[in-house]
LUMDO-595703 format. One record per residue: residue in one letter; x, y, z of N, C-alpha, C, O in turn. Coordinates in Angstrom, 3 decimals. Atoms other than C-alpha are relative to their C-alpha. Example, Ala and Ser with C-alpha at 12.3 -4.5 7.8 and 13.67 -1.06 7.14 Angstrom:
LUMDO-595703
> a	0.890	-1.190	0.000	12.300	-4.500	7.800	0.900	1.200	0.000	1.936	1.181	0.665
> s	-0.820	-1.190	-0.060	13.670	-1.060	7.140	-0.770	1.090	0.730	-0.261	2.198	0.899
END
This chain:
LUMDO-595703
> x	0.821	-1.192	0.000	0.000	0.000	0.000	0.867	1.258	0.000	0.420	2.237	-0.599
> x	-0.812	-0.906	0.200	3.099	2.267	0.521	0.570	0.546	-1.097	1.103	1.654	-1.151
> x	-0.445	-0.461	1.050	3.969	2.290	-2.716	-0.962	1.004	-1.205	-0.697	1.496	-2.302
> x	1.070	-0.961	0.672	0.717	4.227	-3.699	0.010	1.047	0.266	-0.072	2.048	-0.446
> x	-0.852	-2.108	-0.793	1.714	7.229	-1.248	0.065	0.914	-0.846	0.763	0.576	-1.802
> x	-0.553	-0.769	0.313	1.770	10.278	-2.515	1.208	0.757	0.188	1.299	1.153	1.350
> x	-1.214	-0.096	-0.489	5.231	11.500	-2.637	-0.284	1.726	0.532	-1.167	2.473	0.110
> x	0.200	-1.691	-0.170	5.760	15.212	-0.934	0.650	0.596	-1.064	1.630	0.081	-1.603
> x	-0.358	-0.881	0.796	6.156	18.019	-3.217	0.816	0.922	0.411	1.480	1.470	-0.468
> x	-0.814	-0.802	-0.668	7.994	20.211	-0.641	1.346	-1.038	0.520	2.438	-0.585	0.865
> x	-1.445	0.449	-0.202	10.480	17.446	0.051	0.730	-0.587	-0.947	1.940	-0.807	-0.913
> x	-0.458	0.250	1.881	10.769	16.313	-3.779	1.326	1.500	0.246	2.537	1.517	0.467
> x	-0.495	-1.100	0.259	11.510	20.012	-3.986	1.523	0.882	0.534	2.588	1.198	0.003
> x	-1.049	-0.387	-0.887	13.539	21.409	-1.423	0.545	-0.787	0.865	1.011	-0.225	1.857
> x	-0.584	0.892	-1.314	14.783	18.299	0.680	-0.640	0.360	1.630	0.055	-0.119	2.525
> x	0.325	-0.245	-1.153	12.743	19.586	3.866	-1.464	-0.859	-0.086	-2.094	-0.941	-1.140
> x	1.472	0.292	0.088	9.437	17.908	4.759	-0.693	0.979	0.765	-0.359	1.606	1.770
> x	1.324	-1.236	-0.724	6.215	20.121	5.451	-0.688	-0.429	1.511	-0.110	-1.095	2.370
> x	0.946	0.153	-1.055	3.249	20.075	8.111	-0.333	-1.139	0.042	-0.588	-1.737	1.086
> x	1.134	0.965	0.181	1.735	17.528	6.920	0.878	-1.286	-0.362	0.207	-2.306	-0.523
> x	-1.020	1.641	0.361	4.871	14.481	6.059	-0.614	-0.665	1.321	-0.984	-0.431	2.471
> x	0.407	1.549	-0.698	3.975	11.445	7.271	-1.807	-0.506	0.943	-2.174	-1.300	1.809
> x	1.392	-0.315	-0.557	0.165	12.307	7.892	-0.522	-1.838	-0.683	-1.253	-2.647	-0.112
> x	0.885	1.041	0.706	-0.483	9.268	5.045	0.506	-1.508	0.607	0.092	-2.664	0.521
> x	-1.392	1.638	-0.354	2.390	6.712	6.576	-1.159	-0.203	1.608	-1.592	-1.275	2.033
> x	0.572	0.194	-1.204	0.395	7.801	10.021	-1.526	-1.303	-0.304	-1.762	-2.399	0.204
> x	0.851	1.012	0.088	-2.904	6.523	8.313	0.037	-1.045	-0.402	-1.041	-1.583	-0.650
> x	0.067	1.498	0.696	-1.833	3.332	7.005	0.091	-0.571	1.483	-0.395	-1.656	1.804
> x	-0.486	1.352	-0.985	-0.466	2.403	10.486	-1.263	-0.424	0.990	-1.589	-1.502	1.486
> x	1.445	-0.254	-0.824	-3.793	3.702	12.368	-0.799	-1.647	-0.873	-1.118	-2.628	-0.201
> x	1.046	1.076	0.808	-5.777	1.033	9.443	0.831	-1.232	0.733	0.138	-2.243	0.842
> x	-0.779	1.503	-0.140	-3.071	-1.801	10.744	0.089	-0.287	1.267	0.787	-1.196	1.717
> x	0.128	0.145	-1.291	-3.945	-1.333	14.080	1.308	0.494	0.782	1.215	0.146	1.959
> x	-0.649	-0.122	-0.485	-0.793	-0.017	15.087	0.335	1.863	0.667	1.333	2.552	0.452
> x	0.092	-0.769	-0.804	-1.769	2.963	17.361	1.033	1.165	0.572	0.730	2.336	0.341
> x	-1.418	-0.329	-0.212	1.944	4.152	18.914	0.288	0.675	-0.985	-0.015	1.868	-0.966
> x	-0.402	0.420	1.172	3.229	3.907	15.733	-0.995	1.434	-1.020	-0.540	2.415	-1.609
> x	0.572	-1.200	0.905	0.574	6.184	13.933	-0.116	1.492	1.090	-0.342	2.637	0.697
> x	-0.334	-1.472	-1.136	0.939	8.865	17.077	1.579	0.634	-0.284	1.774	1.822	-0.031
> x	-1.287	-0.201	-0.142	4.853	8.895	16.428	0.452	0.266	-1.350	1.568	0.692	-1.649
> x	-0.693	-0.293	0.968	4.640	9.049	12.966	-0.386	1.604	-0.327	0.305	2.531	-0.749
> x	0.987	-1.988	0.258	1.949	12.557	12.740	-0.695	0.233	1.213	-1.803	-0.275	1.384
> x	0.828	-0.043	-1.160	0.961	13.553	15.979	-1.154	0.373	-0.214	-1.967	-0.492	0.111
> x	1.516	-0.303	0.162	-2.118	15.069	15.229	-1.035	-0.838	-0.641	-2.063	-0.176	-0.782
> x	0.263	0.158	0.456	-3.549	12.669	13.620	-1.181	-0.270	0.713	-2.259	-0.107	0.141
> x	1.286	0.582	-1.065	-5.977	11.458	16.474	-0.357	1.378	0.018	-1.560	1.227	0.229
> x	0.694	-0.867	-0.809	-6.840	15.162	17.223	-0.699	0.457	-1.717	-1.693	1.178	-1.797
> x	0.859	-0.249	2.023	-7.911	15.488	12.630	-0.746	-0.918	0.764	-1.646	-0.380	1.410
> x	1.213	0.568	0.025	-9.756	12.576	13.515	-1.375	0.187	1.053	-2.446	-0.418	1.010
> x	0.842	-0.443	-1.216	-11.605	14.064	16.547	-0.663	0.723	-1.034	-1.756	0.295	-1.402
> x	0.079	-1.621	0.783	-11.816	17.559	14.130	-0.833	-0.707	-0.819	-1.980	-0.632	-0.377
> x	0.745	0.547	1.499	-13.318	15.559	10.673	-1.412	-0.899	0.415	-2.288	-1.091	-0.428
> x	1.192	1.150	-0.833	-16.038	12.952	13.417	-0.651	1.398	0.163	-1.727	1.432	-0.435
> x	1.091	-0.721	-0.439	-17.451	16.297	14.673	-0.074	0.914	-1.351	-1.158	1.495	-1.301
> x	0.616	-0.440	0.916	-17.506	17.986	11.331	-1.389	-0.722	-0.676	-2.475	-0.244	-1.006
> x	1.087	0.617	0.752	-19.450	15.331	9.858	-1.042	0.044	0.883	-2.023	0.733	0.605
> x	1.459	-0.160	-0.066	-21.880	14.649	12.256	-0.571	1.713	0.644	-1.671	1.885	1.168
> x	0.473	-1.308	0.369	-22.229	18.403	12.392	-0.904	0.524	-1.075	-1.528	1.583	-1.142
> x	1.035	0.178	1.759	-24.075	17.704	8.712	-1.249	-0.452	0.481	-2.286	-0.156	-0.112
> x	0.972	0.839	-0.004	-26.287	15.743	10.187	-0.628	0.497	1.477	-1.825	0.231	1.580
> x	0.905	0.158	-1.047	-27.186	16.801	13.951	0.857	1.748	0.242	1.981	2.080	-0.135
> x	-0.410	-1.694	-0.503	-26.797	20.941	15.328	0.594	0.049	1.139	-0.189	-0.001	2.088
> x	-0.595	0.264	-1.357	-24.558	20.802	18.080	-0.043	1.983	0.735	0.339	2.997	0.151
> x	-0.524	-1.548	-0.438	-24.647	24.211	20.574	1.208	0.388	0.134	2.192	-0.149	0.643
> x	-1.386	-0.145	-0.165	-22.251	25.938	20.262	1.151	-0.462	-1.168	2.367	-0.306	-1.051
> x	-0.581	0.713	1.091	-21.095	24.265	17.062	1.140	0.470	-0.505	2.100	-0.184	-0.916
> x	-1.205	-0.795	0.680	-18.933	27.073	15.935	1.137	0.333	0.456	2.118	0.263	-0.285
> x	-1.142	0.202	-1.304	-16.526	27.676	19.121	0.306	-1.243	0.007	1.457	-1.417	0.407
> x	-0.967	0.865	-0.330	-16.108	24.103	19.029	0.574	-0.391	-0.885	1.463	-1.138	-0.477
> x	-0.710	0.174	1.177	-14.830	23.669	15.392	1.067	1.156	0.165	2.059	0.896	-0.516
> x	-1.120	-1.060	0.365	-12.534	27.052	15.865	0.365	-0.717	1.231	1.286	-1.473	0.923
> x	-1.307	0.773	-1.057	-11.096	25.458	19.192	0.369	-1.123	-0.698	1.555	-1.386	-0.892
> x	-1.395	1.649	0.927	-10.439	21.840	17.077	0.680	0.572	-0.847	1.736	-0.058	-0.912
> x	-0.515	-0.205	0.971	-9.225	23.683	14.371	1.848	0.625	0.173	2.872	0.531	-0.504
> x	-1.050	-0.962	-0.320	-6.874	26.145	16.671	0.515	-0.875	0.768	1.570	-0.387	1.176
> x	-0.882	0.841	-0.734	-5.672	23.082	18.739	0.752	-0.882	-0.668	1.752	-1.391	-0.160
> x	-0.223	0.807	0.754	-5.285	21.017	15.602	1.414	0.621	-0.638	2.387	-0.063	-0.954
> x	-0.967	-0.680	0.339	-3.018	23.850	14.502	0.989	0.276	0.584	1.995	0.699	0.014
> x	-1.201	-0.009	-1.277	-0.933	23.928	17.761	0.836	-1.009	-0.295	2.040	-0.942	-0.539
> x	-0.765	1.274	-0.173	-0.304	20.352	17.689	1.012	-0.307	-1.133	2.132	-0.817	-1.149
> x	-1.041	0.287	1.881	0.886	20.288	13.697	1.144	0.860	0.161	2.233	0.583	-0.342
> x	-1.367	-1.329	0.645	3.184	23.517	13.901	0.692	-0.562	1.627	1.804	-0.040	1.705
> x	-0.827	0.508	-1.268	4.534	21.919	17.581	0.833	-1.425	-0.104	1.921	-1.847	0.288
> x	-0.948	1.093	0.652	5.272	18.939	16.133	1.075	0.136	-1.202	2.150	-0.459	-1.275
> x	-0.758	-0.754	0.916	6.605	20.681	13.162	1.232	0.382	0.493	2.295	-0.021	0.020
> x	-1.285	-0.920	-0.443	9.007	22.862	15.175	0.733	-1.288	0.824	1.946	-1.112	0.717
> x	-0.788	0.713	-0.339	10.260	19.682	17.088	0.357	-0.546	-1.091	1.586	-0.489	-1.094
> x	-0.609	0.976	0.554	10.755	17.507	14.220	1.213	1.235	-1.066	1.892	0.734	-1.963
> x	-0.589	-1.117	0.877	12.613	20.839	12.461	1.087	0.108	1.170	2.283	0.162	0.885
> x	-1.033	-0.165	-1.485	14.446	21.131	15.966	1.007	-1.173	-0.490	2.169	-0.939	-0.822
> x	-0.989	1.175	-0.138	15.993	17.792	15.609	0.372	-0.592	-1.239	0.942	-1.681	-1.314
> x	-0.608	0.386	1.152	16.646	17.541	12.216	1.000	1.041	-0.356	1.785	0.538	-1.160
> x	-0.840	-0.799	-0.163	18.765	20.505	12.255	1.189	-0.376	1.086	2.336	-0.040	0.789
> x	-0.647	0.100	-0.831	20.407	19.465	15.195	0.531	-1.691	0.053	1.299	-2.070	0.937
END
C-alpha cells in the first residue's frame, strides 16, 4: 500500500518535509492497528480525527455551540501540527 503514497512536493523540492509528512504513513499504520506507531509518525492525527467525526456529524445533527467548538479543534489542531513541526525541524537541524 506504501507504494501508492503520494510522494511530498515540498520534500521532492527542497529536501525539507512540510506540516503535513507522514500524515499518510500515520494513516496506514492507524488502518493496521498499530496505534503508537501512527501517534509517532503525525501527531495530530488522532486530534484530525476528533476535528473531521465532529464535522461530519455536524451535517447531520446541530450541536450548541457548534462554531466555538470547530474554531477550538481547528486552533488546537493547529498547535499540535506547527509543535510537532518545530520539534521535528528542531531535531533535524540538530
Amino acid at each position: 500500500m506504501e507504494e501508492y503514497m503520494l510522494p511530498c512536493l515540498n520534500r521532492t523540492l527542497f529536501g525539507m518535509e512540510c506540516t503535513g509528512c507522514g500524515a499518510q504513513r500515520a494513516a496506514v499504520l492507524l488502518f493496521r492497528g498499530e496505534f503508537a506507531a501512527a501517534f509517532q509518525m503525525y501527531p495530530a492525527i488522532y486530534s484530525l480525527i476528533i476535528l473531521l467525526i465532529f464535522l461530519f456529524l455536524d451535517l447531520f445533527f446541530k450541536f450548541r455551540h457548534a462554531y466555538s467548538i470547530k474554531i477550538g479543534l481547528i486552533v488546537f489542531n493547529a498547535i499540535v501540527i506547527g509543535g510537532a513541526y518545530i520539534i521535528k525541524m528542531y531535531h533535524y537541524f540538530n
